[in-house]
N, C-alpha and C positions, 0 to 999 in steps of 0.2 A: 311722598308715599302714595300710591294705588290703593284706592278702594272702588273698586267694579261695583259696589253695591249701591256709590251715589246713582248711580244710573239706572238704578231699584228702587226706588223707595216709593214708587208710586204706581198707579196704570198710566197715568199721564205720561209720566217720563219714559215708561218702559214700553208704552206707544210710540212714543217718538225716536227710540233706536234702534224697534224692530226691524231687525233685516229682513223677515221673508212672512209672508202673510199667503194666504189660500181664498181666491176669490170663487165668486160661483161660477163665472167664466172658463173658470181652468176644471171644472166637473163633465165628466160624462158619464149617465147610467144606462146598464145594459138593462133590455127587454128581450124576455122568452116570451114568443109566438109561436101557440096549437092550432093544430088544426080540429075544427069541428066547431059549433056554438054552444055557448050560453058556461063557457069557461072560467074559471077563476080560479087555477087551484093552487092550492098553498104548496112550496117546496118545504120537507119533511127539515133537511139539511144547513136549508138558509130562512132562519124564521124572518117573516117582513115581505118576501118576495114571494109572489107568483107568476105563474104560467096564463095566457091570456088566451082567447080565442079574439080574432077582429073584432066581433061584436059587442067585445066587454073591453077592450083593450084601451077606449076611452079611459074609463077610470083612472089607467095608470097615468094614460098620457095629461088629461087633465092636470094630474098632480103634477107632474112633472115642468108644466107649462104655468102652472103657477107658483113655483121654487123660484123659476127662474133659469133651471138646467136647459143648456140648448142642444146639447149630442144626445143622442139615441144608438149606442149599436144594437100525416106523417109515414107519409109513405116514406121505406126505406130499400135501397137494391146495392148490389155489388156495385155498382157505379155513380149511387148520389145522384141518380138522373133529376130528381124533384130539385136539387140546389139550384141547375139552369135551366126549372121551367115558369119561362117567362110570368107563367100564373099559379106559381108556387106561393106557398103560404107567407114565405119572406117576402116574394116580390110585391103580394098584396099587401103586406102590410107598409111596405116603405109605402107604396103610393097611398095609402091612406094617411100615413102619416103627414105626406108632404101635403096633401089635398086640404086639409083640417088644422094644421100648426105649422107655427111657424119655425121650426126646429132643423137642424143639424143633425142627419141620419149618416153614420159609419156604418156597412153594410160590413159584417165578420167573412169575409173569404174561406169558408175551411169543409171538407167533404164530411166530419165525422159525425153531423149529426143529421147526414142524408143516408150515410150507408146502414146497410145490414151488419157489416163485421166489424161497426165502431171505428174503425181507423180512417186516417186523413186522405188516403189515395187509394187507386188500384190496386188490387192484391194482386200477386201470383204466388199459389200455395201459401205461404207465409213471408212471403218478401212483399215491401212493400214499392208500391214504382212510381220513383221518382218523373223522372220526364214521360210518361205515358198520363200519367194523373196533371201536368201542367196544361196541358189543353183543356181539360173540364174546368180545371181553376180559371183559365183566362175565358172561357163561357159562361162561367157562373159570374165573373166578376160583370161583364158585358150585360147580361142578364138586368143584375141590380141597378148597374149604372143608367140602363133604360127604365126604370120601373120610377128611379128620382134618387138614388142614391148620390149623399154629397161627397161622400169619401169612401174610399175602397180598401179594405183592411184584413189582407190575405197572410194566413198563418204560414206555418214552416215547409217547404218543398226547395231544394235548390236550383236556382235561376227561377223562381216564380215572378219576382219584381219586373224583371226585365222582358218576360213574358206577357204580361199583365199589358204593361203597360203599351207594348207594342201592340196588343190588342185593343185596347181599349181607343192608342191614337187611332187605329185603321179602321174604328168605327165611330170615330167623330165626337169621341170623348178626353181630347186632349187637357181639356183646363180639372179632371177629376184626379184628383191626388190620390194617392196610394199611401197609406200608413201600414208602413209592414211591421209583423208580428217577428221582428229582428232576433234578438236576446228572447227566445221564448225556450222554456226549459222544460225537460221531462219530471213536472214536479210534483210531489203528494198533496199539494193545496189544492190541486183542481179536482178533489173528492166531491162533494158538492155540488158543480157545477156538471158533472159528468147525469148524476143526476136529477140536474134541471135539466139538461138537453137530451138525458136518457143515448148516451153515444159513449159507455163506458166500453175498451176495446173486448172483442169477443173473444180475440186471442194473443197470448204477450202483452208486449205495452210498446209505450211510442220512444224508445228509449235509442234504436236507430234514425229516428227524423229530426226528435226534438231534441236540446242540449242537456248535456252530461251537468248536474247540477254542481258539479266541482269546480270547472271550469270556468273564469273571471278572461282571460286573454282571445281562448276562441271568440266571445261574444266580440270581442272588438271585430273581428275576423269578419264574423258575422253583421254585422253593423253595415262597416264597409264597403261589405260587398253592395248590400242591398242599394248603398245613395249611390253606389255607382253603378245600380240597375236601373238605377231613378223613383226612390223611396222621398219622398218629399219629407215623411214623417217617421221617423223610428220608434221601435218600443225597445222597453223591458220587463219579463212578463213571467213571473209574480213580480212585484214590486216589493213587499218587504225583507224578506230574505235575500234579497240581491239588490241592495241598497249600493253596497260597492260598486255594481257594476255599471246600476243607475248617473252615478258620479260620475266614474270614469268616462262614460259614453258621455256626459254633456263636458266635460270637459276639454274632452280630445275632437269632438266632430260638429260642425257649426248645423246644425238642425236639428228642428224643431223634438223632443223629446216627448214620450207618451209614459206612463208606465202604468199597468194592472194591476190593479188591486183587487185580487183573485179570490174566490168563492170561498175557499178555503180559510183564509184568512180574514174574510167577512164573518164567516163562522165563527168562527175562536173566540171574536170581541161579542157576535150576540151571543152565544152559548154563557163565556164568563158574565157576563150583564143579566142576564135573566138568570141569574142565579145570586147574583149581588156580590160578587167577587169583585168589581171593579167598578169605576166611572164612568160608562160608556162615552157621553159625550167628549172628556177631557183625550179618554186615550184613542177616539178615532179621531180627533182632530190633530191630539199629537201624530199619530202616523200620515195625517194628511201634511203636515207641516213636515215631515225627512223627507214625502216623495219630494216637495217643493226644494225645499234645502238640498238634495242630492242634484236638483237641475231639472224635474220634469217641469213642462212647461202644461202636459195635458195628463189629467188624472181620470184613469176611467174605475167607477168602484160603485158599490153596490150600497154604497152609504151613502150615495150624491144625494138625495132629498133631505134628509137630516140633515149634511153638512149645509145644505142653501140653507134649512130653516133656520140653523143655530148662527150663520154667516149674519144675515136678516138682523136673527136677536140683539148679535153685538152691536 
C-alpha cells in the first residue's frame, strides 16, 4: 500500500523531495522613475511601492542591492518623443543605475507612458498604428541600449521583435537580448499600475493591440512568432490568471520563460494582508512557487524584496 504521507512527515524529508523551490535569482523588481527632485511618492494603489526621482532613487536601489535581486526594469506628446531622448528620465536613470550597482537592468519598451493619449503607439483618430509606431519602438529601444541597458523588453506591436532587433544589430548592439512582452493580455489587473506610470488610455482601451483574455492557443500564435523574430526571452503577462498558458508555453517552445506578476495582483495580496485576511508571506510565496511550477524560469513582481528577504530567512 501507498502512503504519500511517509514523505511528510517532516521538513527534512519534505525538503528533500521538493520538486521546484524559487531562488532570488529567478526575481526581478520593477522601479518607477519621475522626473523632478527630492521624490519619494507613495502609490495610493500598490502599498510598499513608490515613485522615485534620480536623486532619491538610491534608497530603493540600496534595498534592492542588499536583497540580493539583480534585475531592475514627464513630459508627454502624441508621439512618446521623451521615450527616445537619449537624456530622457529612463535613460538617466539606467546610466546611473549601471554607474553605481552592480545589477541587471531590462529596459520596458512601450510608448504608453510617454504619450499624451495613454496608448502604446501612433494614433490616427482612434486607430491605433501598428507599423508607423515600430520605428519609435526600435529608437526608443536603441536609445536605452546606449544609455547601458542589459536587456531590451518591448511590449505588444506586430513585427516589433524582428524590428527591434534589426535595429539594435545595425547599431552595434548585437549581444543585447530582447525579452518580448509575447502573451501580454488586455487585462483588468494592470489597474494599479496604470496608476503608477499615470498612462491610463485617454480613450477606449488596448483591447485591439493587446490579447483577448479568453484566448489560451492564440498566445502560442503569439509566442512563436516573436522567437522567430528572435525574442531570446518570452513572457506571459499577468502571470496568475494565465497560469495555463504559462505551462503550455514552457512546455511546447525551448526558451527561456519570463512571467509578470502584475500590479494588480500585487494589490489583492497587500490589500487582503493589511486587513488580516490572509498570510501574506505564506500566499505570495505560494504564487511565487505556480509561476516556478508552470515553467517560468524569470519572475518579474513587485514582491521581489520580501521574497529575497523571507528566501534569506529560510
Amino acid at each position: 500500500m501507498q502512503r504519500m504521507r511517509r514523505l511528510r512527515v517532516n521538513e527534512n524529508m519534505r525538503s528533500l523531495v521538493r520538486e521546484t523551490s524559487v531562488e532570488i535569482s529567478d526575481l526581478v523588481y520593477p522601479i518607477f522613475v519621475e522626473e523632478g527632485e527630492n521624490i519619494a511618492e507613495p502609490i495610493p494603489s500598490m502599498p510598499g511601492i513608490n515613485r522615485y526621482s534620480i536623486d532619491r532613487i538610491d534608497e530603493e536601489l540600496d534595498r534592492v542591492a542588499e536583497s540580493g535581486v539583480k534585475s531592475i526594469p514627464k513630459h508627454k506628446d502624441e508621439c512618446g518623443s521623451e521615450a527616445y531622448n537619449d537624456n530622457g528620465i529612463t535613460q538617466q536613470a539606467i546610466r546611473h543605475i549601471k554607474e553605481k550597482y552592480d545589477m541587471l537592468v531590462i529596459a520596458d519598451v512601450c510608448l504608453c507612458e510617454y504619450t499624451s493619449h495613454g496608448h502604446c503607439g501612433l494614433i490616427h483618430g482612434t486607430e491605433i498604428l501598428n507599423d508607423q509606431t515600430l520605428d519609435l519602438l526600435c529608437k526608443m529601444s536603441v536609445s536605452l541600449a546606449k544609455a547601458g541597458a542589459d536587456i531590451i523588453a518591448p511590449s505588444m506591436m506586430d513585427g516589433r521583435v524582428g524590428a527591434i532587433r534589426k535595429s539594435l544589430d545595425e547599431n552595434g548592439f548585437i549581444n543585447v537580448p530582447i525579452m518580448a512582452y509575447s502573451a501580454k493580455y488586455a487585462s483588468a489587473y494592470y489597474g494599479p499600475f496604470r496608476d503608477a506610470a499615470d498612462s491610463a488610455p485617454a480613450f477606449g482601451d488596448r483591447k485591439t493591440y493587446q490579447m483577448d483574455v479568453a484566448n489560451g492557443q492564440e498566445a502560442m500564435r503569439e509566442i512563436q512568432a516573436d522567437i522567430e523574430e528572435g525574442a531570446d526571452i518570452v513572457m506571459v503577462k499577468p502571470g496568475l490568471a494565465f497560469l495555463d498558458v504559462a505551462k503550455e508555453a514552457a512546455l511546447t517552445f525551448n526558451c527561456p520563460l519570463a512571467v509578470y506578476n502584475v500590479s494588480g495582483e500585487y494589490s489583492m495580496v497587500k490589500a487582503a494582508a493589511l486587513n488580516g485576511w490572509i498570510d501574506e508571506k505564506r500566499i505570495v510565496m505560494e504564487n511565487m512557487l505556480a509561476f516556478k511550477r508552470a515553467g517560468a524560469k524569470i519572475i518579474i513582481t513587485y514582491h521581489a524584496l520580501d521574497v529575497a528577504k523571507w528566501i534569506k530567512e529560510m
